[in-house]
C-alpha angles and dihedrals in degrees: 000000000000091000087055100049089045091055090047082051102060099038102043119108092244088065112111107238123222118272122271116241115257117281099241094023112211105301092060086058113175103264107218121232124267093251080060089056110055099167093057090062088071093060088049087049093048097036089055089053092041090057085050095051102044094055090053100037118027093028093066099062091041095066096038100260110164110239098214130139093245103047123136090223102080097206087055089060089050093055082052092055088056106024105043089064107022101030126035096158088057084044095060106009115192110229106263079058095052078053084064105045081046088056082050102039100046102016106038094030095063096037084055092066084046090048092052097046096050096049078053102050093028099243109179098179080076083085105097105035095047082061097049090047085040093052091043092050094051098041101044091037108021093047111022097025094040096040088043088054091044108033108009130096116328090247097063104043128115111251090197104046097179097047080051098055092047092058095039104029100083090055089066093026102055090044089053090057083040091061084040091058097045096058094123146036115267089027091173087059085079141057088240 
């Protein structure tokens, strides 16, 4: 008779049945909105300049526009400002480095709009790709720009190394916090 009432039990249409697996499972974790994630603010922040700068500064020696005082071209005046006393190897940049500011100019330029739109909308899949940018940022100018302007031929060294750190040193820096921030899978699920 117990093994009767157990299995009616079981089986009867009062019996509470076991609960359904969530809808979207672990891996479709609810992303937080940008207010919630007040250090990403600050990326999108960084990322916008970044885009700005990119299209004044490294697109200039990348096409061959002359950075003199008296250009026509305004933003190559302004490369001259900075370049002409903090920055001699972005003055007259050899070739391999114009390969750089063209990474930058034409690669990262563009990845910056796609950045800031998907800490905006929350767009997880960017992952990946923001390591691999990130990677790429830190080891060609955080290691080759930055040890060429420290270490390299007289000629292309910084005679101001502070002032140059001040204008560079967000471009390494930032991408370091971004891999940070992209430790883990879902990375919009959590506040950083």
């Amino acid at each position: 008779m117990s093994y009767v009432s157990e299995t009616s039990a079981t089986t009867s249409p009062t019996a509470a049945a076991p609960a359904a697996p969530p809808e979207h499972g672990p891996a479709k974790a609810a992303s937080l909105p940008l207010r919630q994630r007040p250090f990403d603010i600050v990326f999108v922040v960084f990322f916008s300049i970044f885009f700005v700068t990119c299209l004044i500064s490294d697109l200039i020696p990348t096409v061959g526009i002359a950075q003199t005082p008296d250009s026509s071209f305004l933003p190559a005046q302004w490369n001259y400002a900075y370049s002409s006393m903090n920055d001699p190897l972005f003055l007259h940049p050899p070739f391999w480095m114009r390969i750089v500011t063209g990474l930058s100019a034409f690669v990262y330029m563009p990845f910056y709009v796609l950045l800031v739109l998907a800490f905006i909308r929350r767009w997880n899949w960017i992952q990946l790709p923001a390591v691999i940018y990130a990677t790429m940022i830190v080891a060609l100018t955080g290691i080759v720009v930055f040890g060429v302007e420290f270490f390299g031929e007289v000629e292309w060294r910084t005679p101001h190394p502070g002032v140059f750190l001040l204008y560079n040193g967000p471009y390494v820096l930032i991408p370091l916090l971004l891999l940070i921030r992209m430790r883990k899978p879902l990375p919009f699920a959590r506040r950083f």
